[in-house]
VOBA-1610 file (N, C-alpha, C; in pm, whole numbers, padded with zeros to 5 digits, always signed):
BEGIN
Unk-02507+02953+00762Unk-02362+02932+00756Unk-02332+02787+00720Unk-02260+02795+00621Unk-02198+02667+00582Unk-02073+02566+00649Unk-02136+02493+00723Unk-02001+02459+00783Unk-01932+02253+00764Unk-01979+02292+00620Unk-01917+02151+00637Unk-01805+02115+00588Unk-01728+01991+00593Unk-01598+02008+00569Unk-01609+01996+00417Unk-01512+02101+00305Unk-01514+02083+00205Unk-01371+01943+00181Unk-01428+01888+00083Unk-01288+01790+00044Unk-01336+01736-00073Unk-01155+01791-00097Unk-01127+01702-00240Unk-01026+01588-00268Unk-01154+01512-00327Unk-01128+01351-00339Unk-01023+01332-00488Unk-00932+01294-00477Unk-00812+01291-00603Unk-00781+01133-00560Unk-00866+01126-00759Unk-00839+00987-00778Unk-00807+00976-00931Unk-00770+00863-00988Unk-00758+00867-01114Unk-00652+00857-01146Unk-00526+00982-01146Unk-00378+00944-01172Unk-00310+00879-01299Unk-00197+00876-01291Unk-00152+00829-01424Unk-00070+00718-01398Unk-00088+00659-01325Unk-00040+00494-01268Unk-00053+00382-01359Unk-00038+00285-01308Unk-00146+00152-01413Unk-00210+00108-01305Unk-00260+00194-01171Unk-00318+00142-01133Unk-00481+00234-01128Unk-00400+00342-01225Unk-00598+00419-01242Unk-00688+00357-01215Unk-00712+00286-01304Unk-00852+00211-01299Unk-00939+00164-01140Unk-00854+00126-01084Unk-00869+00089-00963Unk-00896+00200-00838Unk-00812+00305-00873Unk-00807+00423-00790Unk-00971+00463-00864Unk-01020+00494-00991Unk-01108+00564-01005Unk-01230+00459-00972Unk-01224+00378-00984Unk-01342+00270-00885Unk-01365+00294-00721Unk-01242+00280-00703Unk-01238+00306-00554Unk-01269+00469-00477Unk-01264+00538-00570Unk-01352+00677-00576Unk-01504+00691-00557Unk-01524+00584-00680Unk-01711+00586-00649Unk-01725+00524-00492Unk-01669+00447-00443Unk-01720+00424-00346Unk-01713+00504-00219Unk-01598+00570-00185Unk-01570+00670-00095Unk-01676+00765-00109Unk-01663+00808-00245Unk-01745+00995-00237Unk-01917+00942-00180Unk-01979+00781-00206Unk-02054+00760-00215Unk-02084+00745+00002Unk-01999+00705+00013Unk-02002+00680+00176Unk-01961+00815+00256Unk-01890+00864+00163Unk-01900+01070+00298Unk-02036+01093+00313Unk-02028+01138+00458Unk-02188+01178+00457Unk-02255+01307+00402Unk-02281+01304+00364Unk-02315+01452+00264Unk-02353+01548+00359Unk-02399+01547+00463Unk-02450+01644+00570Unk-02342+01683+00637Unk-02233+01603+00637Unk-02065+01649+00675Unk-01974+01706+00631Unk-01994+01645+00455Unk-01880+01704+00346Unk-01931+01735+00218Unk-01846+01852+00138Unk-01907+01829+00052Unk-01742+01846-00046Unk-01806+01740-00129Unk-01686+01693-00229Unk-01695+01676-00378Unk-01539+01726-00356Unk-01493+01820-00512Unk-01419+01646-00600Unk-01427+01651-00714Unk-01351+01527-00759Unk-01232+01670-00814Unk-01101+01531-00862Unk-00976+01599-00903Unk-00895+01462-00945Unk-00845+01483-01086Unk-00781+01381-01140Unk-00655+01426-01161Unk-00568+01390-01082Unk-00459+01430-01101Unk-00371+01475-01260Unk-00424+01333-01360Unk-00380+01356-01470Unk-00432+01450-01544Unk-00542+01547-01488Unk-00568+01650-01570Unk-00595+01768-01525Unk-00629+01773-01333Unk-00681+01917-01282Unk-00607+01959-01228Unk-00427+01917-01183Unk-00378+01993-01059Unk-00376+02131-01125Unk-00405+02217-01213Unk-00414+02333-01218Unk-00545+02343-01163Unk-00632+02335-01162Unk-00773+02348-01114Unk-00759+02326-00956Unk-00692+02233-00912Unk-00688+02218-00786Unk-00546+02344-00704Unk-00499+02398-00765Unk-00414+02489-00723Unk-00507+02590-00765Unk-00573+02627-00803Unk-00610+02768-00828Unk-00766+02740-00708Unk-00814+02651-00644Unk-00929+02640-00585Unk-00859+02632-00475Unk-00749+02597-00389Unk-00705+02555-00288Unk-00720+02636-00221Unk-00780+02781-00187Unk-00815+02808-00093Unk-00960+02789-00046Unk-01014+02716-00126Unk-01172+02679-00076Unk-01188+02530-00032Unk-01065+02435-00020Unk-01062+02291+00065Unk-00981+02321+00173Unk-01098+02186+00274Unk-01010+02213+00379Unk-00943+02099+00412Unk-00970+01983+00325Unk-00907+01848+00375Unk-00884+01805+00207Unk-00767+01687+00175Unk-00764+01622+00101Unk-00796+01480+00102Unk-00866+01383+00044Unk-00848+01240+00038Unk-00765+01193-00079Unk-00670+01126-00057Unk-00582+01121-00179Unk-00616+00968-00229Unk-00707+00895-00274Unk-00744+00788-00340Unk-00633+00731-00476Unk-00484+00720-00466Unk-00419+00726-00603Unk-00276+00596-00551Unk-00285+00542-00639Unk-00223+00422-00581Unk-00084+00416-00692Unk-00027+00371-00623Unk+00121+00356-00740Unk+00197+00509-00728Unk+00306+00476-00880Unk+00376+00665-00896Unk+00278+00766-00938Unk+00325+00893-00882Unk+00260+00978-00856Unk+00095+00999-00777Unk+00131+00925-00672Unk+00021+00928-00599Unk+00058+00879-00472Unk+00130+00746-00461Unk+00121+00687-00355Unk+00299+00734-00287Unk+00411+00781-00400Unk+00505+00779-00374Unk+00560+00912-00329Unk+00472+01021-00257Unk+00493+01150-00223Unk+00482+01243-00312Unk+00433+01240-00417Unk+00495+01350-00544Unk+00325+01441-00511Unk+00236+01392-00471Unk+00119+01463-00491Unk+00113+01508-00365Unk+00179+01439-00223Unk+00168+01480-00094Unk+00253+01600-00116Unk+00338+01611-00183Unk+00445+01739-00175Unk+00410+01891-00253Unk+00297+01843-00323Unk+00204+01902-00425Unk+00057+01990-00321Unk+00047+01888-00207Unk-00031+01947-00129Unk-00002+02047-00052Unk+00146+01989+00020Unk+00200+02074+00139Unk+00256+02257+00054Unk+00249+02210-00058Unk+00305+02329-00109Unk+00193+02451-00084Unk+00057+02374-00132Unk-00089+02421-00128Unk-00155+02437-00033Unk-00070+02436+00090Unk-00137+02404+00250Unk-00231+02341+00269Unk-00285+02249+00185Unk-00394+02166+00212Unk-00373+01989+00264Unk-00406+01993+00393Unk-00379+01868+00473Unk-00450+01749+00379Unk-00420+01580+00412Unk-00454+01498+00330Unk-00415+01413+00473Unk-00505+01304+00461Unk-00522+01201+00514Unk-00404+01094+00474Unk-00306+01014+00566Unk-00173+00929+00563Unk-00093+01021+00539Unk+00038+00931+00528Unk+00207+00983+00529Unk+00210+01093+00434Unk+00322+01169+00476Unk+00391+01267+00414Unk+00471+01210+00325Unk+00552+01335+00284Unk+00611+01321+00148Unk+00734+01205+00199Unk+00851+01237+00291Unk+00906+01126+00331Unk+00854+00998+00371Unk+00774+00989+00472Unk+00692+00846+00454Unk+00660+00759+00333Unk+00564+00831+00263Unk+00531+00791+00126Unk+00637+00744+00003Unk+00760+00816-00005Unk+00891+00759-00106Unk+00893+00685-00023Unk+00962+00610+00128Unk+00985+00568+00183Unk+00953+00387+00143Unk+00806+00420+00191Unk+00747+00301+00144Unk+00709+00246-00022Unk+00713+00356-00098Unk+00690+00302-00196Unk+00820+00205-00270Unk+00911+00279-00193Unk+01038+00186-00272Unk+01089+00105-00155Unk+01050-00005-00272Unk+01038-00157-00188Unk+01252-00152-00115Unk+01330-00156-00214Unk+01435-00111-00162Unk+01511-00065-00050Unk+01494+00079+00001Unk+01466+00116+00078Unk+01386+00113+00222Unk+01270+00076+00152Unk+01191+00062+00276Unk+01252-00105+00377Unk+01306-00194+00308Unk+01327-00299+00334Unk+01518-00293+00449Unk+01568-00174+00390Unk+01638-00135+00490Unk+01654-00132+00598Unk+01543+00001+00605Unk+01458+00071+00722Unk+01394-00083+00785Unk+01339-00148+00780Unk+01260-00272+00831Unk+01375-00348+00919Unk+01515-00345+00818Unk+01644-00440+00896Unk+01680-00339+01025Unk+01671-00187+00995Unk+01728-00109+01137Unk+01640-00115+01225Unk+01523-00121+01201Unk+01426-00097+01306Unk+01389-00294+01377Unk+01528-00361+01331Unk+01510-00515+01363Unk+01396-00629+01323Unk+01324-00578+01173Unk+01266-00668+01171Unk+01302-00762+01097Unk+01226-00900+01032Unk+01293-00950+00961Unk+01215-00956+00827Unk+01296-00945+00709Unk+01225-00937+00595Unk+01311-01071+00502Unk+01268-01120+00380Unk+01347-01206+00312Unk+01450-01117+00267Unk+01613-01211+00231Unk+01670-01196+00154Unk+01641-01127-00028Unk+01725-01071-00068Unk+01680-00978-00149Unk+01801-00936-00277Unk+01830-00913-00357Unk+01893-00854-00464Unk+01876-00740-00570Unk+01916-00631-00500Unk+01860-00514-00621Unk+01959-00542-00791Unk+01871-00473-00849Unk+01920-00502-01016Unk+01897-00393-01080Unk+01981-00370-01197Unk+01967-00266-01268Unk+01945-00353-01405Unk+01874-00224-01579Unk+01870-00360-01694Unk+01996-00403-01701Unk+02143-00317-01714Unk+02258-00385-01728Unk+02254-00537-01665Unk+02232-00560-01585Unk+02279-00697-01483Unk+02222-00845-01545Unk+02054-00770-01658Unk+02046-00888-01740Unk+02152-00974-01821Unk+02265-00907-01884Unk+02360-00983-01974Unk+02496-00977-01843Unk+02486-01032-01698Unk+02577-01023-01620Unk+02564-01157-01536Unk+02623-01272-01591Unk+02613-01411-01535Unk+02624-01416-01375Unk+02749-01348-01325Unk+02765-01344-01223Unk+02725-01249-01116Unk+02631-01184-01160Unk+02528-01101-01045Unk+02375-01194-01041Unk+02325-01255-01179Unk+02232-01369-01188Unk+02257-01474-01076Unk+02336-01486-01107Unk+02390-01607-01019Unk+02350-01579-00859Unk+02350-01433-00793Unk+02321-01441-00700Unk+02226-01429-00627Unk+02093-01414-00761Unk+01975-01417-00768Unk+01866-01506-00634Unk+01846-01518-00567Unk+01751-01590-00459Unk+01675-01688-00568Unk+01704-01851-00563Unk+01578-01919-00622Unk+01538-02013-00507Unk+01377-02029-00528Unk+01274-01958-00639Unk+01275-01803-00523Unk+01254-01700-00605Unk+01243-01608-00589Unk+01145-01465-00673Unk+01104-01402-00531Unk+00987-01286-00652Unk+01039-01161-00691Unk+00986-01216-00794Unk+01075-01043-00836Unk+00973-00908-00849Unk+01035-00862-00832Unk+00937-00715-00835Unk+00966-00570-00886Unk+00910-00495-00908Unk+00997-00329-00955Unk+00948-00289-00867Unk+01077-00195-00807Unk+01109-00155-00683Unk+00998-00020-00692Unk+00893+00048-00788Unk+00839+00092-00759Unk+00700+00122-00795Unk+00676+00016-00806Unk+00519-00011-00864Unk+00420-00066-00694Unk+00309-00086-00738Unk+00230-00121-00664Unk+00123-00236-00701Unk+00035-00322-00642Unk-00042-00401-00687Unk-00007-00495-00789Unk+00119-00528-00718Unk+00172-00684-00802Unk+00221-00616-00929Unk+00176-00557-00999Unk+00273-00499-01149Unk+00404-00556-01156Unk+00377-00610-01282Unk+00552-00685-01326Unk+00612-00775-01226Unk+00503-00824-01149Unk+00526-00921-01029Unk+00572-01089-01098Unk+00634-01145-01050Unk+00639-01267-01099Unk+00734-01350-00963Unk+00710-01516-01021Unk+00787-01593-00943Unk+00880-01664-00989Unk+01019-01684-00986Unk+01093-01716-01044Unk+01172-01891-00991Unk+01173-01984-01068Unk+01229-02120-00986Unk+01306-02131-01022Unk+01366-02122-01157Unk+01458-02133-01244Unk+01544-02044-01334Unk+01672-02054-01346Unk+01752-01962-01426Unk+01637-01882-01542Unk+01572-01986-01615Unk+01515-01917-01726Unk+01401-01839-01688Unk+01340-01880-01577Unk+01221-01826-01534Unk+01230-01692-01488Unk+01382-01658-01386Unk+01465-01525-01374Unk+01444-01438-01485Unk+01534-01449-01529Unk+01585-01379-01712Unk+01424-01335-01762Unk+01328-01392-01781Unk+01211-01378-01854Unk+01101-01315-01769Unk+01101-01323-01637Unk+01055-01223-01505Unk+01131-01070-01502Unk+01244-01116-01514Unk+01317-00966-01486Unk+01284-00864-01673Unk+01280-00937-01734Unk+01253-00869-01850Unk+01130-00808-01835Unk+01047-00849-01813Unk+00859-00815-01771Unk+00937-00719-01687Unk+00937-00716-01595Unk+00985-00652-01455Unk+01031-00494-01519Unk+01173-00472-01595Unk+01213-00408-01608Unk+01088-00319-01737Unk+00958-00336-01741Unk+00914-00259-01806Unk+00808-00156-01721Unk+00864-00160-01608Unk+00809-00085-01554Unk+00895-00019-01454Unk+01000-00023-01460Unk+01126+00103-01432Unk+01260+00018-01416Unk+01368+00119-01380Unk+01481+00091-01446Unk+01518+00013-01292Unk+01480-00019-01188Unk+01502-00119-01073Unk+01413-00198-01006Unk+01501-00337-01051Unk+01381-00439-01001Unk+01485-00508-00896Unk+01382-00569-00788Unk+01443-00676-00673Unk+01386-00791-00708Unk+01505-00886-00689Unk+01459-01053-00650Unk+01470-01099-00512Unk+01372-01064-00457Unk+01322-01149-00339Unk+01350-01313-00270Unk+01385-01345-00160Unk+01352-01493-00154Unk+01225-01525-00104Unk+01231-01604-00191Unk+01075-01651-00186Unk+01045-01727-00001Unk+00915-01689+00062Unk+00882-01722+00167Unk+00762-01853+00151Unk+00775-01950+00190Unk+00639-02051+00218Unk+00576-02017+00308Unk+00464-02044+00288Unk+00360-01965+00468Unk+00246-01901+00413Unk+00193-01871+00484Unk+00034-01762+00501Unk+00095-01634+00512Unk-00005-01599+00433Unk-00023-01428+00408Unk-00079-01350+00454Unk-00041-01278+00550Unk-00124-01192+00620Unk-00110-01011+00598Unk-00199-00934+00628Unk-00160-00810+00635Unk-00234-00752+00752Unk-00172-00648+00817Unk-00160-00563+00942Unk-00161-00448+00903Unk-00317-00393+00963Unk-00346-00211+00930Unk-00311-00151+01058Unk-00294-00066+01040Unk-00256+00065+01172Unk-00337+00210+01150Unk-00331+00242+01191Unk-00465+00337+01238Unk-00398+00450+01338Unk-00385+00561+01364Unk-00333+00661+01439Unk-00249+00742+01368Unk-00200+00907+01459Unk-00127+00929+01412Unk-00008+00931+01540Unk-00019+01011+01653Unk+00073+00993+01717Unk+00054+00874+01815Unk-00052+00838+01852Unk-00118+00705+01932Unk-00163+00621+01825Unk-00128+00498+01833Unk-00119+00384+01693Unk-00224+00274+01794Unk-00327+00237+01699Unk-00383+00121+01694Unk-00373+00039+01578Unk-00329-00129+01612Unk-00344-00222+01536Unk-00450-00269+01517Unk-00485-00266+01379Unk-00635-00302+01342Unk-00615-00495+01352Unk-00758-00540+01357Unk-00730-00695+01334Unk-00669-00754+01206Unk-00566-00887+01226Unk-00497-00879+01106Unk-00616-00966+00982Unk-00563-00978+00883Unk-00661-01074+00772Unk-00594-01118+00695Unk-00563-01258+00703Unk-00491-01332+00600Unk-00589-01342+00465Unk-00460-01358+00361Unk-00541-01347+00184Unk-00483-01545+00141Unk-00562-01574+00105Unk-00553-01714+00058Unk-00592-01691-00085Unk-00539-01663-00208Unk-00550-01655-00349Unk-00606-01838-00413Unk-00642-01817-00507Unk-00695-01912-00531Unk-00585-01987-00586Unk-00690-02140-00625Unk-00506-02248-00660Unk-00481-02209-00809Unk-00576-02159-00891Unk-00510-02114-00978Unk-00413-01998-01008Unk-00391-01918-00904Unk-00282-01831-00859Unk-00129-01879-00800Unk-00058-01822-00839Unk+00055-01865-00733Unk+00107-01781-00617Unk+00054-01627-00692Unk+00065-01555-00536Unk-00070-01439-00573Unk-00055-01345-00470Unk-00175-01262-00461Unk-00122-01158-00594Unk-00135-01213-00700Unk-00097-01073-00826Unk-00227-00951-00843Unk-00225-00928-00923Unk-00345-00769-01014Unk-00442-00896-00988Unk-00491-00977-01098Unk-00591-01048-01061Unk-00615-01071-00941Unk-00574-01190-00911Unk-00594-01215-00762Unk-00629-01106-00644Unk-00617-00994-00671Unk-00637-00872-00572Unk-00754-00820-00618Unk-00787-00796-00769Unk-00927-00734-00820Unk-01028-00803-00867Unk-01010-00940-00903Unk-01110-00975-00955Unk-01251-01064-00852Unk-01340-01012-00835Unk-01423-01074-00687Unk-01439-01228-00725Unk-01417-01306-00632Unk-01382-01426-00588Unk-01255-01466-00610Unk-01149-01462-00640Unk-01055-01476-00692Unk-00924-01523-00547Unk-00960-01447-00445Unk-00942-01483-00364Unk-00993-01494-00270Unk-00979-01566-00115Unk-01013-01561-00012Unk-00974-01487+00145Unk-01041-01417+00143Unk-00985-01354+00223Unk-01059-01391+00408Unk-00966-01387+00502Unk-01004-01435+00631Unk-00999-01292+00720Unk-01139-01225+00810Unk-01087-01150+00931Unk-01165-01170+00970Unk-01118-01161+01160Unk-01005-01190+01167Unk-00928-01310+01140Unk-00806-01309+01111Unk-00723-01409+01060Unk-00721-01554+01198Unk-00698-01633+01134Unk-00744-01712+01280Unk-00605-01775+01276Unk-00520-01725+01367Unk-00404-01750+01454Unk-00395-01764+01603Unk-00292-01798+01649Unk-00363-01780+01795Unk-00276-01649+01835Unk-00294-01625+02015Unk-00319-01545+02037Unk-00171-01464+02055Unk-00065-01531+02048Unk+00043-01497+02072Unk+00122-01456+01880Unk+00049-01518+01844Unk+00079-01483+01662Unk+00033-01399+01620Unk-00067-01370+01674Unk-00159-01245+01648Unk-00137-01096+01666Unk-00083-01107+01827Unk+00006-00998+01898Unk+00115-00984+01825Unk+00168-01053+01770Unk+00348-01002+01742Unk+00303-00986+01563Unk+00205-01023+01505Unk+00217-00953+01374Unk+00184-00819+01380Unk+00084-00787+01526Unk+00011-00648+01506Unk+00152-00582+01556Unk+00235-00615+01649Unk+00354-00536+01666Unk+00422-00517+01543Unk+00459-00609+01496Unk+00517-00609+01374Unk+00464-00477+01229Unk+00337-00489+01282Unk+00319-00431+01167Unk+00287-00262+01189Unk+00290-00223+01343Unk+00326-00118+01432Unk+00436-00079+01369Unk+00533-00166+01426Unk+00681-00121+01431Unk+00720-00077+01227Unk+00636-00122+01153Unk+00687-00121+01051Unk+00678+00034+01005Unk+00517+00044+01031Unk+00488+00175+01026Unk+00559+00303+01047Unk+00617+00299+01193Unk+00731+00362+01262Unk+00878+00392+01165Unk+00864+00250+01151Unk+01044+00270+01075Unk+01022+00308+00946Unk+00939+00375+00906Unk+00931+00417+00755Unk+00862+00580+00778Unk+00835+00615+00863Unk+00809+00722+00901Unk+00660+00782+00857Unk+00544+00675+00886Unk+00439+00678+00839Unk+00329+00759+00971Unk+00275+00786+00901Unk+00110+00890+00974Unk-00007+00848+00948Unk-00127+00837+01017Unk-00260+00829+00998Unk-00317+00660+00975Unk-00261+00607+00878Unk-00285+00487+00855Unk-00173+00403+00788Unk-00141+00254+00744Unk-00106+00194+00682Unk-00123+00031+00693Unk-00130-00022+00578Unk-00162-00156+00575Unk+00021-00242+00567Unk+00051-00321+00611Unk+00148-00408+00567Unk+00180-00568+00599Unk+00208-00600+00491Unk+00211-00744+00414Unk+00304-00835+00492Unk+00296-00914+00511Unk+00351-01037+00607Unk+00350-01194+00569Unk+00425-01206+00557Unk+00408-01402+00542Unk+00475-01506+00704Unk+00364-01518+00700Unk+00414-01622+00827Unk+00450-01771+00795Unk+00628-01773+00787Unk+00646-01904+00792Unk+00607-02015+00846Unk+00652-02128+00791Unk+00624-02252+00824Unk+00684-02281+00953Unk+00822-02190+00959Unk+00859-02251+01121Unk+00834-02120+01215Unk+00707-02038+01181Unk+00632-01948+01293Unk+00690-01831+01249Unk+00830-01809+01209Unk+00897-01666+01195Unk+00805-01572+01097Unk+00808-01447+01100Unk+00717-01331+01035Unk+00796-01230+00939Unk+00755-01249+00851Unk+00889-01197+00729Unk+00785-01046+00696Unk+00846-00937+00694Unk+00787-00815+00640Unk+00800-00799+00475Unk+00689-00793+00445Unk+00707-00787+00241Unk+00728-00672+00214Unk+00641-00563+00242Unk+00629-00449+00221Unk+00497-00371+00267Unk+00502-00227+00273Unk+00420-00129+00337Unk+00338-00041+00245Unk+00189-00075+00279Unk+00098+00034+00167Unk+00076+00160+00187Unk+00061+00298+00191Unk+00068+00381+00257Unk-00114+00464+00224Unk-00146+00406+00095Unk-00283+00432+00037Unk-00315+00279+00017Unk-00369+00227+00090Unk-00424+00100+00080Unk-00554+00092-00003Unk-00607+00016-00061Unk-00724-00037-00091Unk-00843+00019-00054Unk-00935+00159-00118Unk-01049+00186+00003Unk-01200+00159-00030Unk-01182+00056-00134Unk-01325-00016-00187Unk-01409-00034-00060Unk-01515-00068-00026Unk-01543-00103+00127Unk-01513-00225+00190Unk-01490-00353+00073Unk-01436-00462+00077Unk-01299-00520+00093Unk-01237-00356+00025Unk-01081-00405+00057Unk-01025-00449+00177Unk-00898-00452+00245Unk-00849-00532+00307Unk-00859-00458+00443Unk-00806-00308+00424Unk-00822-00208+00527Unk-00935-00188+00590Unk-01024-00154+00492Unk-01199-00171+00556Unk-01257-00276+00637Unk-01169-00403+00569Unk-01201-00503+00636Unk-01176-00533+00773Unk-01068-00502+00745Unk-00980-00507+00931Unk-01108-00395+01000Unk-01072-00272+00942Unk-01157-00134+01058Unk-01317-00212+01066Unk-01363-00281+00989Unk-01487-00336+01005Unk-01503-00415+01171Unk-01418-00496+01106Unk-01410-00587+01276Unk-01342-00543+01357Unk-01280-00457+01361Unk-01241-00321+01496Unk-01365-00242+01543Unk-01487-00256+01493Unk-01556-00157+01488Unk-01581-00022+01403Unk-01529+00000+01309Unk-01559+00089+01264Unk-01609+00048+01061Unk-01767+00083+01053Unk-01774+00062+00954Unk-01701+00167+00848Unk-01723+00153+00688Unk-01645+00219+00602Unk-01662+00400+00623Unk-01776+00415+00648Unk-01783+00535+00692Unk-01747+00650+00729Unk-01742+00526+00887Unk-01643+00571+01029Unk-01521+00625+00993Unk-01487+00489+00917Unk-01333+00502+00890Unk-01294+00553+00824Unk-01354+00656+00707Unk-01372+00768+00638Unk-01363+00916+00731Unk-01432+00849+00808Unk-01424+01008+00932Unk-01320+01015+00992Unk-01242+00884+01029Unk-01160+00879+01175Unk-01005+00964+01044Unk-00960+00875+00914Unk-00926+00932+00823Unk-00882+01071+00823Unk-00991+01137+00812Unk-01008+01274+00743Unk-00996+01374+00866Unk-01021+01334+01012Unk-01027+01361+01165Unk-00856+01368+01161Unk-00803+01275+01126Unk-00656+01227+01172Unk-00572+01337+01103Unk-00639+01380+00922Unk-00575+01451+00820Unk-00579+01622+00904Unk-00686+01625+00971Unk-00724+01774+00974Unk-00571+01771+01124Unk-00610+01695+01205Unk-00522+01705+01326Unk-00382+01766+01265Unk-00327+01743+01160Unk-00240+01805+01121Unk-00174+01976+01094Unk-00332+02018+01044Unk-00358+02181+01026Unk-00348+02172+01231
//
């Protein structure tokens, strides 16, 4: 009798952040233990017929897919249709967090504090007086991308205008952010109805960076990364709350990573919430569950343990 867990690993996608998702594939399928699972690949951009017509032979999903259509509910809603459970947030969770917008709401009701902010549509480029109320220097971002895409920093009127143009090529709403001075930290969570804060790990990008962009996140050495983050002990506690509570107010499950800058005068600004974080073994998440105790593995099991609790 065969009793191991079948799962299919869906990576690949039609993001701009493929590339990364299908890297971060080899390493997962490579760390399931084969005496535990046995695993199906599935590229979203080409098998969900294959994966709907097999779905009664998985019993778990790993959803490895970062950005739209992957990270923003459209494939979680694709599952639930298919009764097949998947490891992190549901379909509400997942829009939730992916739109920076929104989710930054949710962060103000649930009392945290995030920077000042300005949503934009393309109209607002030829609109002096919505520019004008632009945050400088300020980051701009599209409200629904992932991994820095169309990320930029803006100091100046012209620097705005020529950010938001980049920006707007990757959907029709971008935010300008106020820019935060401080250390960068991020806070994983772990649970689904009982939440553990993983240790936090500040990212120090190199000086030829100005913030943690696509490079700076993929290319090895490029940045520096610290865990645990060495704060003390009372800074430490209130980011892992912080990054608890964030979880919560976005209506997240199983896991999530989220982004933090700790000002210069101590205050903790929320950036935004990953809901498919990074699962290279090096990434940021691994990193934290590393020094919690749990190697990449583990944390592959505890994962896929958390996904099934659902069925």
């Amino acid at each position: 009798m065969n009793d191991k867990i079948r799962v299919a690993l869906l990576a690949g996608g039609r993001s701009g952040e493929r590339e990364v998702s299908l890297k971060g594939a080899v390493g997962v399928e490579r760390a399931l233990d084969p005496k535990k699972y046995t695993v199906r690949r599935y590229d979203p951009a080409t098998d969900l017929g294959r994966l709907a017509a097999e779905a009664a032979e998985i019993d778990v999903a790993f959803i490895l897919l970062h950005g739209p259509y992957g990270e923003d509910g459209t494939v979680q809603g694709f599952l639930d249709l298919l009764n097949i459970p998947y490891q992190g947030s549901g379909v509400l969770g997942s829009a939730l967090a992916m739109h920076k917008h929104l989710a930054k709401i949710h962060y103000r009701h649930a009392g945290l504090t995030v920077p000042d902010w300005l949503l934009l549509s393309p109209g607002d480029l030829e609109r002096d007086e919505v520019l004008a109320r632009a945050p400088l220097p300020g980051v701009i971002k599209p409200v629904g991308q992932g991994s820095s895409l169309g990320m930029s920093i803006a100091r100046s009127r012209e620097e705005l205008v020529r950010g938001l143009a980049d920006a707007f090529r990757y959907g029709d709403e971008v935010m300008v952010e106020q820019f935060v001075k401080g250390r960068e930290i991020t806070g994983g969570v772990l649970g689904n109805a009982d939440l553990v804060a993983l240790p936090l790990v500040e990212i120090i990008p190199g000086a030829e960076y100005a913030f943690f962009d696509y490079t700076a996140k993929y290319q090895p050495g490029a940045s520096k990364e610290i865990c645990p983050a060495e704060f003390d002990a009372a800074t430490t506690a209130r980011a892992q709350e912080i990054a608890v509570a964030a979880h919560r107010a976005l209506h997240l499950r199983g896991y999530s990573r989220t982004d933090m800058m700790v000002a210069e005068d101590g205050a903790i600004y929320v950036i935004e919430t990953n809901t498919i974080p990074g699962m290279a073994p090096t990434s940021l998440l691994p990193q934290a569950a590393m020094a919690h105790g749990l190697d990449f593995g583990a944390l592959l099991d505890r994962l896929l343990a958390l996904a099934l609790e659902k069925r």
